[in-house]
C-alpha positions in Angstrom: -16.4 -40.7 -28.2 -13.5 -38.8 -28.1 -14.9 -35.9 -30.1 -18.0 -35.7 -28.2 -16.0 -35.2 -24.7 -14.0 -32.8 -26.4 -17.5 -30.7 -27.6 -18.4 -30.7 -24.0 -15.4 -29.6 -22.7 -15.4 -26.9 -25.6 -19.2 -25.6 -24.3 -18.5 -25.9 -20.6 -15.0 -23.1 -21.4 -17.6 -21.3 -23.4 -20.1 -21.3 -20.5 -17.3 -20.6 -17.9 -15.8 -17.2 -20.3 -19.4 -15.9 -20.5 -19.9 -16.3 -16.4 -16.5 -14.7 -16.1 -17.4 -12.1 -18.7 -20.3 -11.5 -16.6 -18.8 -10.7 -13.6 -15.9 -8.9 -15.0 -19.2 -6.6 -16.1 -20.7 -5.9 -12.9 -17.7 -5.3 -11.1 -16.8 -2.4 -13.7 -20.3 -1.2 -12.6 -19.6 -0.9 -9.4 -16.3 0.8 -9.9 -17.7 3.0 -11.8 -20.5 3.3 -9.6 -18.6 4.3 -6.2 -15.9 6.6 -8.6 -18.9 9.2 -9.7 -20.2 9.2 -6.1 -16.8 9.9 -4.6 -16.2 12.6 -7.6 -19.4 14.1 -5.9 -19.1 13.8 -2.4 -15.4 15.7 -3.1 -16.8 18.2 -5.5 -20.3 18.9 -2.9 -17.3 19.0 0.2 -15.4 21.7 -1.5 -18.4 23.7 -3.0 -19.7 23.7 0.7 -16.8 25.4 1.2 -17.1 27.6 -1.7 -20.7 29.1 -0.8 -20.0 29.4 2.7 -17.6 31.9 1.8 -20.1 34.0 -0.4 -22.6 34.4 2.1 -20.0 35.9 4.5 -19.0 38.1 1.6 -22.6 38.9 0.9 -23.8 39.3 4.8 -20.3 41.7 5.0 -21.3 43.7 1.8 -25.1 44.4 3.3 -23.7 46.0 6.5 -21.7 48.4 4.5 -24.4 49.4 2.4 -25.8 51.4 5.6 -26.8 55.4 5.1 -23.3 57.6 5.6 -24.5 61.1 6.5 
């Protein structure tokens, strides 16, 4: 009788690791997840930047490029 609550109890800590296991799994995901899009949103903010700053260079540059008698 003993042995048999004992196997029970065994399962049900096996059941509750894998549950735990689970979750542990998903929540990496959504680390992960929310991690790449802020490494985006930063590097898109900052390359915004980046081409705004050439097409002032290249809208400067086509003024110049006028006829000089």
């Amino acid at each position: 009788m003993e042995e048999n609550k004992k196997q029970q109890n065994s399962e049900r800590v096996k059941i509750y690791d894998k549950e735990m296991y689970i979750s542990q799994e998903k929540i990496k995901t959504i680390v992960l997840i929310i991690i790449v899009f802020l490494i985006g949103f930063i590097a898109g903010y900052f390359s915004k930047n980046v081409i705004d700053e050439n097409t002032e260079d290249i809208t400067n540059t086509s003024y110049n490029n006028e006829v000089v008698e």
